[in-house]
C-alpha positions as CSV (number, residue, x, y, z in Angstrom):
1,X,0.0,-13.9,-24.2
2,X,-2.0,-14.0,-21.7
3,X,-1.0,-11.2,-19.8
4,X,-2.2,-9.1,-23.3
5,X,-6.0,-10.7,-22.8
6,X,-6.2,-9.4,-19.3
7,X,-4.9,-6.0,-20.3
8,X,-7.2,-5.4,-23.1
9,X,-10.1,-6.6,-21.5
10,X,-9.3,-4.2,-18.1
11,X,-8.8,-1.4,-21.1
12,X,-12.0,-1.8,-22.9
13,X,-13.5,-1.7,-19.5
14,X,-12.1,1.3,-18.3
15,X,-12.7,3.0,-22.0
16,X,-16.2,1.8,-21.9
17,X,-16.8,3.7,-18.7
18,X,-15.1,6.6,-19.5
19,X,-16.7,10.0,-20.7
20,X,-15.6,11.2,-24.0
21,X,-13.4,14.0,-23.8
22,X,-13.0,17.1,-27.0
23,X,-9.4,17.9,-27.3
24,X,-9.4,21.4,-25.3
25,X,-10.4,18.9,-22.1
26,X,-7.2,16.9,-23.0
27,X,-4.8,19.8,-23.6
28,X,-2.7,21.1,-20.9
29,X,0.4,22.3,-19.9
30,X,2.3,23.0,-16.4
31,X,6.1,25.4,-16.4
32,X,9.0,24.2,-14.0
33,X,12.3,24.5,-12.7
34,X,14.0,21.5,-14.3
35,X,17.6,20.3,-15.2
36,X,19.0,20.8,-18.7
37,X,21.9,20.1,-20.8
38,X,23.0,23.2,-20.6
39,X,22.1,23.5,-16.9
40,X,19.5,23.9,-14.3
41,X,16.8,25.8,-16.3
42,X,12.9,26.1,-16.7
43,X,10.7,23.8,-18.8
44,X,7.3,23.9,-20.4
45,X,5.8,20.6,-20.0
46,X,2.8,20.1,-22.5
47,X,0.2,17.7,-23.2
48,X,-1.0,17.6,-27.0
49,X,-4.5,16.6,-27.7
50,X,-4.5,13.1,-29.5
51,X,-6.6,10.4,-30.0
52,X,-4.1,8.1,-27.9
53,X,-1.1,6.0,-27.8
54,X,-1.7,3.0,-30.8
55,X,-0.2,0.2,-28.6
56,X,-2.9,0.7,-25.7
57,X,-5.6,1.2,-28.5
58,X,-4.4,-2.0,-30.3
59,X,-4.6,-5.9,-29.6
60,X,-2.4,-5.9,-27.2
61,X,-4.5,-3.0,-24.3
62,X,-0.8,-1.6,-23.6
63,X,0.9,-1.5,-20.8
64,X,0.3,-3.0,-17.5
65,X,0.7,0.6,-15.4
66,X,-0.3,3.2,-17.9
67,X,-3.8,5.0,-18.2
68,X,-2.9,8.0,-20.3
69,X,-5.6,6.5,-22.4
70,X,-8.0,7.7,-20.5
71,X,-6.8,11.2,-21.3
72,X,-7.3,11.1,-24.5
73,X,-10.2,11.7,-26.9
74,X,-9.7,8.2,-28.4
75,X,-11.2,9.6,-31.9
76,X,-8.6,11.3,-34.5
77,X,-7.8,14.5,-33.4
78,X,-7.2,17.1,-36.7
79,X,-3.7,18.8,-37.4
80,X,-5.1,22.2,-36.7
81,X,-6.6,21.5,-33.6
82,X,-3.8,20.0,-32.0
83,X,-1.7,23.2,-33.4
84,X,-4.6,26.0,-32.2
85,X,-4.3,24.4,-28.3
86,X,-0.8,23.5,-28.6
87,X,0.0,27.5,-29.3
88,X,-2.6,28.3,-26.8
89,X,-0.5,26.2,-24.1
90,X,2.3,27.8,-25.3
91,X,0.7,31.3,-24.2
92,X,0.1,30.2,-20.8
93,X,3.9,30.6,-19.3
94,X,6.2,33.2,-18.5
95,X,9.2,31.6,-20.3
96,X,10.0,34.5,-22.7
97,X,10.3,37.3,-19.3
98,X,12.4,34.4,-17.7
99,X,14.7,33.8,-20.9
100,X,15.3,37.5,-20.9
101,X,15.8,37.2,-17.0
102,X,18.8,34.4,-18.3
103,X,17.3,31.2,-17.6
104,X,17.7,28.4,-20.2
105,X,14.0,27.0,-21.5
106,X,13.2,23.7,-22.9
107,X,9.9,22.3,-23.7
108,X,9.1,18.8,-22.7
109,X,6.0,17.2,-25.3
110,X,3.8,14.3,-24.4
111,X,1.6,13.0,-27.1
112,X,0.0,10.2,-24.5
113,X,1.8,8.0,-26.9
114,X,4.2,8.5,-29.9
115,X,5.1,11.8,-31.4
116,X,7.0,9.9,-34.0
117,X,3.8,8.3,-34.9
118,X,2.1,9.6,-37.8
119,X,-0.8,7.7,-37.1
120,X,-1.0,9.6,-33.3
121,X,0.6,12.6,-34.2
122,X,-0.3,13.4,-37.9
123,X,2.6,14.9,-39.7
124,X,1.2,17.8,-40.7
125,X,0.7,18.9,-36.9
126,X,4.1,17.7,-35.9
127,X,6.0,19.5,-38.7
128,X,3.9,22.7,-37.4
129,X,4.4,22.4,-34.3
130,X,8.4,22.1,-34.9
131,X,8.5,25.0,-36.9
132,X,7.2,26.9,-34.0
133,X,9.8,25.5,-32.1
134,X,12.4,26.3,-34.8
135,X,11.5,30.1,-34.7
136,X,11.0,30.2,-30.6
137,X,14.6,31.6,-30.0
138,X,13.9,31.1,-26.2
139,X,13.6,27.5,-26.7
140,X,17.1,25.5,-27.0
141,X,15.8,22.2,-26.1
142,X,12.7,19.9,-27.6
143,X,12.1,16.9,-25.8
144,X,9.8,14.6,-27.3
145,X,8.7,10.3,-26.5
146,X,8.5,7.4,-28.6
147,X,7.7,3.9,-29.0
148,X,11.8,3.2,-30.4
149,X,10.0,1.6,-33.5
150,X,8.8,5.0,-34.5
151,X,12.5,6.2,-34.6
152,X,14.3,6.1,-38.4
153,X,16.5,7.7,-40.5
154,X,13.5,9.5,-42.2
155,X,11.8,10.6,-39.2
156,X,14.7,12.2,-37.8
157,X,15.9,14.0,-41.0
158,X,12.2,15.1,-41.4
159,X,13.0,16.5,-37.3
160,X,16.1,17.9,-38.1
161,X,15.5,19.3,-42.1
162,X,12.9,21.9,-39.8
163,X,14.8,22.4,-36.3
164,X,18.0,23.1,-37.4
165,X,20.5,23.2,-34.7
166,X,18.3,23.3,-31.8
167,X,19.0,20.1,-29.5
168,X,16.4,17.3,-29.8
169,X,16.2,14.3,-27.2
170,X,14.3,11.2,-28.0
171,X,12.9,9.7,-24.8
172,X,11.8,6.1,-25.1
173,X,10.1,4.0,-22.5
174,X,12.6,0.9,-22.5
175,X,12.0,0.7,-18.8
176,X,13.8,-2.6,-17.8
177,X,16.9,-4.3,-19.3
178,X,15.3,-7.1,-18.9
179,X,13.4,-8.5,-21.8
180,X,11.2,-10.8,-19.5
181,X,10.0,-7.9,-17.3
182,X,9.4,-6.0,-19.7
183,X,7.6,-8.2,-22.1
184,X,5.3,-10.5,-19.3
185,X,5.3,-7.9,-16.6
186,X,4.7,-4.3,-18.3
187,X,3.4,-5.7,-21.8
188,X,5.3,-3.2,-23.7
189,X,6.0,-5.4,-26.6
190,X,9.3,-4.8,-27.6
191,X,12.8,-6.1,-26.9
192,X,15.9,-4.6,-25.7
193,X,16.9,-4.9,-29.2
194,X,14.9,-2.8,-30.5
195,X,15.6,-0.2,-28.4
196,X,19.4,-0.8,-28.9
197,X,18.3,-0.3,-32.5
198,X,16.9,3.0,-31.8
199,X,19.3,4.6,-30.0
200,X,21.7,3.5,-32.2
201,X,19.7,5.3,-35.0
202,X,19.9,8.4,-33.0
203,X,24.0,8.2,-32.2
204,X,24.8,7.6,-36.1
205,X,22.6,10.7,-36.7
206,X,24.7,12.7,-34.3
207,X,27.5,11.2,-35.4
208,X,27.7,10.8,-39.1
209,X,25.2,14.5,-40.0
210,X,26.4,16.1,-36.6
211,X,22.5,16.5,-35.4
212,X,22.5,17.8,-32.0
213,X,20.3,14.9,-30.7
214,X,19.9,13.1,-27.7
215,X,18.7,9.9,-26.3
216,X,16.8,9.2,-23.1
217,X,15.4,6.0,-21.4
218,X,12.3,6.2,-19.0
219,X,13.2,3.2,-16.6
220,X,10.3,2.1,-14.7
221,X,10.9,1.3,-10.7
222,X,8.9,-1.7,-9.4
223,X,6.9,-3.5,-12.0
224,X,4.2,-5.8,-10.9
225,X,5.1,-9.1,-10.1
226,X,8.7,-8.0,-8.6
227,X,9.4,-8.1,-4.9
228,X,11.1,-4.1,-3.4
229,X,14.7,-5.8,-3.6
230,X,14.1,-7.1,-7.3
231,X,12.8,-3.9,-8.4
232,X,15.3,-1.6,-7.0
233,X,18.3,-4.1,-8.2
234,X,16.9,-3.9,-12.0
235,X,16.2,-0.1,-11.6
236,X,20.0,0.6,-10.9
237,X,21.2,-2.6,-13.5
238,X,19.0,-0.7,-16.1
239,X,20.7,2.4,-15.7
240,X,24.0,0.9,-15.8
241,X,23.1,-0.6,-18.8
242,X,21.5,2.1,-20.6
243,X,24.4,4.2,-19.9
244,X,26.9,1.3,-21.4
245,X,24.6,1.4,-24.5
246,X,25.2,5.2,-25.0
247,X,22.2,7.2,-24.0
248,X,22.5,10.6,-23.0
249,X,20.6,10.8,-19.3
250,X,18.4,8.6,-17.4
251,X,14.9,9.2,-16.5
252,X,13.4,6.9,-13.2
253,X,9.8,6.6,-13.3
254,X,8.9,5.0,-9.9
255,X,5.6,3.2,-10.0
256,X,2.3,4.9,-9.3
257,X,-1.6,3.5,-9.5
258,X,-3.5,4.8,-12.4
259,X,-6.8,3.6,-13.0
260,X,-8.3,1.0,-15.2
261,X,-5.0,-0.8,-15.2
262,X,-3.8,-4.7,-14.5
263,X,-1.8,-2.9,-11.7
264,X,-4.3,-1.1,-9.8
265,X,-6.5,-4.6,-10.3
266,X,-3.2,-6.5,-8.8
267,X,-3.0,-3.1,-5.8
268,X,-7.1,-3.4,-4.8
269,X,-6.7,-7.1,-4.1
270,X,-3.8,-6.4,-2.0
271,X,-1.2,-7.7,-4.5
272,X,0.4,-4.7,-5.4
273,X,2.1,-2.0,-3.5
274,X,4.3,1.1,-5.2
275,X,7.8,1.7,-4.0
276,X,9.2,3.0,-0.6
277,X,10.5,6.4,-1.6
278,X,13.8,5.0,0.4
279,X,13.7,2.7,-2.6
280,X,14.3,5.4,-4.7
281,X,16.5,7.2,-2.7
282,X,19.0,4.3,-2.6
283,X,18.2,4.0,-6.6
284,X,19.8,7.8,-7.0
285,X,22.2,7.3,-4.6
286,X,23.7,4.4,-6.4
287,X,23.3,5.7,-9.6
288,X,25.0,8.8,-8.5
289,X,28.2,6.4,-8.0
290,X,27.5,3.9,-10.7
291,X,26.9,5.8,-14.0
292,X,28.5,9.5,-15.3
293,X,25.6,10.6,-16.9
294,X,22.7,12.9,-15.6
295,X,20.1,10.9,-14.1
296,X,16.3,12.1,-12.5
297,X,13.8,10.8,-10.5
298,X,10.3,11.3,-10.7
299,X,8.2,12.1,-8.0
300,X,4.5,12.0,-9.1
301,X,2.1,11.2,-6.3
302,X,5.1,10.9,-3.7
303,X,3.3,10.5,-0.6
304,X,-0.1,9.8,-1.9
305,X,-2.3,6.7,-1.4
306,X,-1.2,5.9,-4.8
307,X,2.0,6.6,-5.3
308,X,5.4,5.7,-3.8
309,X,5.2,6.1,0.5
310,X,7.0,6.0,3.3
311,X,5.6,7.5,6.9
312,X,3.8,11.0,7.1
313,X,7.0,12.6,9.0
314,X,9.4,11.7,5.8
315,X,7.3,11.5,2.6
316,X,6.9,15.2,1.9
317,X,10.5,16.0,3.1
318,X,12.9,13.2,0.3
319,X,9.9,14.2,-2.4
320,X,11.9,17.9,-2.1
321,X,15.1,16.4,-1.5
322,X,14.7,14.1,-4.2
323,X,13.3,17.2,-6.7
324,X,16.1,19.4,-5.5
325,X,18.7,16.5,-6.5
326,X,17.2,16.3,-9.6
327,X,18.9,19.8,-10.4
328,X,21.9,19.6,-8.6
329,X,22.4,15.9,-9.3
330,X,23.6,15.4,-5.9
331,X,23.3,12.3,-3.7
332,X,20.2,12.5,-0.4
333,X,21.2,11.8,3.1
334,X,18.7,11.7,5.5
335,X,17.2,9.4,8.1
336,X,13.7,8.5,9.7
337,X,12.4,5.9,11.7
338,X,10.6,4.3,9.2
339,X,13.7,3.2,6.9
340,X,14.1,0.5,9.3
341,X,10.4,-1.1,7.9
342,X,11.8,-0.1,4.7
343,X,15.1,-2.5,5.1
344,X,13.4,-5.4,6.6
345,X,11.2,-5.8,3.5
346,X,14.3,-5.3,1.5
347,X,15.8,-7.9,3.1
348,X,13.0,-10.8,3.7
349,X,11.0,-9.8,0.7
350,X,12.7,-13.0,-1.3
351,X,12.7,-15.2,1.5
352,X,9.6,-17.3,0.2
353,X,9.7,-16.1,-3.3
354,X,10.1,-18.9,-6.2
355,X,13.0,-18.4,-7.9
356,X,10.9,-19.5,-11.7
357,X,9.5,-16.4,-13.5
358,X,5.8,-16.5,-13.9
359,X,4.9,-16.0,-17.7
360,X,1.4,-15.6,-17.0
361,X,-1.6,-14.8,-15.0
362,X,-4.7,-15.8,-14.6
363,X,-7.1,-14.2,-16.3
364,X,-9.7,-13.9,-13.3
């Protein structure tokens, strides 16, 4: 596809200019409030030191909004490395004073790509880092993200044979229902059925060896190449859908610019805007009414030049509101001047807008 060209060749660009980075540059971790299974809670979220995510590496240059590449040290990364910063990170946070204090802890793990993935997260390392996890009493909850092809029967017994009990939620970036979005406007090069597949997978595993696993979908809010109203209409049918399939919770992930992208290309040449945070405020508000499950909104660069926006009085007010929501999963009322902007793009954003998907663009 065309769409793939462009992406690589923005990639190799932005890889070409970037400096290399050694994996204690790449390794980090940051320690929250956050909502649980069991319950509002606190969670490490940490960043292992790999080479990078094998999609964005490969053929294909990845998807259309993500530069976690950059992040990486794009060379192999050994098994004890990534252990020695991983228990380093570990260090960093006060969970084991706050688990004695009673608060519930989970650990959140980004691998910049697939943990599942052998070839991103060597085995070795992963089982390691899971039998830390297995003998961390604090920790009840290990949440980990995958490309769904990475998610078998095998990988999950090999999870499972070293955690014992301790609940494990796959998070997988399906990001739209819609296999045309997702395939000519993010790139992510899989379908809805294999996704379906996974999860799947992950309910016979709970349901047939009683694993106490979970399965989450990051759902992506305004891909390029959708106008507001599209985006927040397949937001909220994604959810619904998701939920229908039987995944556990939802996980929005509102658009922001990263660099070396197709996206920021489309955003510099005036193509491109992120969301309205009142698009994402009417996404949670809906979802709070549509679906039963626990849903949460990101709020990355809320406010920022890159990020989702609304006016200077409002932004830095709904990014709380919205984070505070997140825990109580409770719906946002609130009202500015500026969400009267917000509903006339809503509203005339389709007026001239073909109704024929595009399948490709032009590479320059």
């Amino acid at each position: 596809m065309e769409i793939q060209q462009l992406t690589k060749e923005i990639r190799d660009n932005a890889t070409a200019r970037a400096k290399p980075k050694v994996p204690e540059q790449v390794s980090t971790s940051w320690y929250n409030e956050d909502l649980l299974y069991s319950g509002p809670g606190k969670t490490i979220f940490l960043i292992l030191a790999t080479e990078g995510c094998s999609w964005a590496l490969g053929p294909s240059g990845g998807c259309t909004m993500c530069s976690y590449i950059n992040d990486c040290t794009l060379e192999p990364v050994t098994s004890d490395k990534i252990v020695e910063l991983f228990k380093k990170e570990m260090e960093k946070h006060p969970y084991k004073e706050d688990y004695r204090n009673g608060d519930k802890i989970a650990i959140k793990i980004f691998a910049s790509g697939s943990f599942l993935n052998p070839k991103e997260v060597p085995k070795e390392a992963r089982d390691e880092i899971l039998q830390i996890l297995k003998n961390t009493d604090e920790i009840s909850e290990i949440v980990i993200e995958t490309r769904p092809q990475y998610v078998t029967e095998e990988a999950i017994d090999e999870v499972f044979n070293i955690i014992g009990d301790k609940l494990f939620e796959v998070s997988m970036g399906l990001e739209t229902y819609n296999d045309h979005t997702r395939l000519y406007n993010i790139n992510k090069g899989f379908t809805k059925a294999d996704f379906e597949k996974a999860v799947n997978i992950i309910k016979k595993a709970r349901k047939e060896k009683n694993y106490n696993i979970k399965a989450k979908p990051y759902i992506f809010v305004k891909p390029i190449l959708l106008s507001e109203k599209e985006a927040i209409d397949e937001a909220i049918e994604t959810g619904i859908y998701a939920e229908s399939i039987g995944v556990d919770r939802l996980s929005f992930c509102p658009a922001t610019i990263h660099g070396g992208t197709l996206i920021e290309r489309l955003w510099r040449k005036g193509s491109y805007q992120p969301p309205w945070i009142w698009s994402t405020v009417y996404i949670i508000n809906t979802i709070r009414d549509e679906v039963s499950i626990p849903s949460l909104m990101d709020t990355s660069a809320f406010g920022s030049r890159r990020g989702p926006y609304n006016c200077k009085k409002c932004s830095k007010d709904l990014k709380n509101m919205i984070i505070e929501s997140n825990i109580a999963q409770s719906k946002i009322e609130y009202d500015c001047d500026c969400k009267n902007q917000w509903l006339a793009e809503v509203k005339t954003g389709n007026i001239n807008r073909s109704e024929n998907r595009i399948n490709h663009l032009p590479l320059y």
